[in-house]
C-alpha positions as CSV (number, residue, x, y, z in Angstrom):
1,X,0.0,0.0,0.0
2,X,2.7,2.7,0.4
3,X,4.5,1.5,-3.1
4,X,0.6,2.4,-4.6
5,X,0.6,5.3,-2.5
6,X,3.8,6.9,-3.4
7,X,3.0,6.0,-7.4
8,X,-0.5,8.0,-6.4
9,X,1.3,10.9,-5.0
10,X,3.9,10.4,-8.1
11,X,0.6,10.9,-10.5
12,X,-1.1,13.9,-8.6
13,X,1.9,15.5,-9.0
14,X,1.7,15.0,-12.6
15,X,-2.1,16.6,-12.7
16,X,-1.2,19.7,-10.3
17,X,2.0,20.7,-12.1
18,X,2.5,19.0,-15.9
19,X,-0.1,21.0,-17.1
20,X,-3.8,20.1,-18.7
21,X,-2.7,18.7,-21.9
22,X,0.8,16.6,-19.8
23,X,0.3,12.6,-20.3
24,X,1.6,10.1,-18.2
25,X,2.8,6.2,-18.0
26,X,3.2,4.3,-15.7
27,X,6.3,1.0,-16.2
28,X,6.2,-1.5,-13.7
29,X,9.4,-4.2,-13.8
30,X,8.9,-7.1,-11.8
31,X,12.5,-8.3,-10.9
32,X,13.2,-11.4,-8.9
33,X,15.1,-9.2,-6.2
34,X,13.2,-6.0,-6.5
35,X,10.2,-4.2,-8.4
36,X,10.4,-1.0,-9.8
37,X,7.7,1.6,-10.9
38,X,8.1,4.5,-13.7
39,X,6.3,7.3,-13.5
40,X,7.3,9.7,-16.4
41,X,5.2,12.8,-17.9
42,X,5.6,14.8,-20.8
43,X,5.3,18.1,-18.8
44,X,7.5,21.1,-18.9
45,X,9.8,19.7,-16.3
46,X,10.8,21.0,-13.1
47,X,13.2,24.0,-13.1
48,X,16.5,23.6,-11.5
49,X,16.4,23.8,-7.4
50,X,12.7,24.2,-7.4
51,X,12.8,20.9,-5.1
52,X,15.4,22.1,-2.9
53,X,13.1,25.4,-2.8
54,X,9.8,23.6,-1.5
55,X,11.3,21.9,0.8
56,X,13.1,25.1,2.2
57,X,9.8,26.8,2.5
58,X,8.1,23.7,4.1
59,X,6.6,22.0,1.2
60,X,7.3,18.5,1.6
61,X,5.2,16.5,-1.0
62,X,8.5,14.7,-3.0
63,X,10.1,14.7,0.5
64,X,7.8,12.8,2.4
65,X,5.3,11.6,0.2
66,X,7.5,10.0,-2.2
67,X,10.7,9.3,-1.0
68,X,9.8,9.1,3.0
69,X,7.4,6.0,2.1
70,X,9.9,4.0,-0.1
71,X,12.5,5.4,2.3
72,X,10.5,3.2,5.8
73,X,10.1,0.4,2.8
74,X,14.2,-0.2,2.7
75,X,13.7,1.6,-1.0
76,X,14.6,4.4,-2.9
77,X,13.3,7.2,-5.1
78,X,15.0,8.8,-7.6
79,X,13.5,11.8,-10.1
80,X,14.9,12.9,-13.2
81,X,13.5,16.0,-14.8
82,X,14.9,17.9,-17.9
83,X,12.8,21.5,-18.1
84,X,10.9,21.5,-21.6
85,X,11.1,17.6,-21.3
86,X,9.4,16.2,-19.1
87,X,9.9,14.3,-15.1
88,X,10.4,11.1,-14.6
89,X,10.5,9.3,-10.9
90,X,11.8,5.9,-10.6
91,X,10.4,4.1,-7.4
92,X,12.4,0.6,-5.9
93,X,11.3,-1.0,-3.2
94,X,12.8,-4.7,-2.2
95,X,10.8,-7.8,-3.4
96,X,9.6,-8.9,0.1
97,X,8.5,-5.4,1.2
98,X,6.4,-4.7,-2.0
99,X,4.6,-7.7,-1.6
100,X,3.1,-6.6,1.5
């Protein structure tokens, strides 16, 4: 339930800030040690430090809602975003703890 939570929070942050035309996909890889979910948007990206400057002001969505969860799951979260090209956040979590 936190892996589908953290791909939830992955997607609404696709709706609040890729924009009304932005599409998304989701890629899930089911390896024998691991699984691993893509989320990945054709948005306008997320400007340089713009994480970095949420979280200084407080705003911990990726922080906590993303990261923190996979973080508790012995996981990580990792998001890649190229402004005019779109974000992509790659979610791992260890076999035994996303089949809980």
């Amino acid at each position: 339930s936190e892996l589908a939570a953290a791909v939830g929070a992955a997607l609404d942050n696709v709706g609040r800030h890729a924009g009304a035309d932005a599409r998304a996909w989701i890629l899930v890889e089911d390896d024998p040690d691991e699984v691993i979910v893509t989320v990945r948007d054709d948005g306008p990206g997320i400007p340089e430090g713009r994480l970095a400057q949420a979280e200084g002001e407080g705003r911990l969505g990726v922080a906590l809602s993303i990261r923190g969860r996979l973080r508790d799951l012995g996981g990580t979260a990792e998001l890649i975003s190229v402004p005019g090209q779109g974000t992509e956040v790659e979610l791992r979590v260890p076999r035994g703890k996303a089949e809980r």
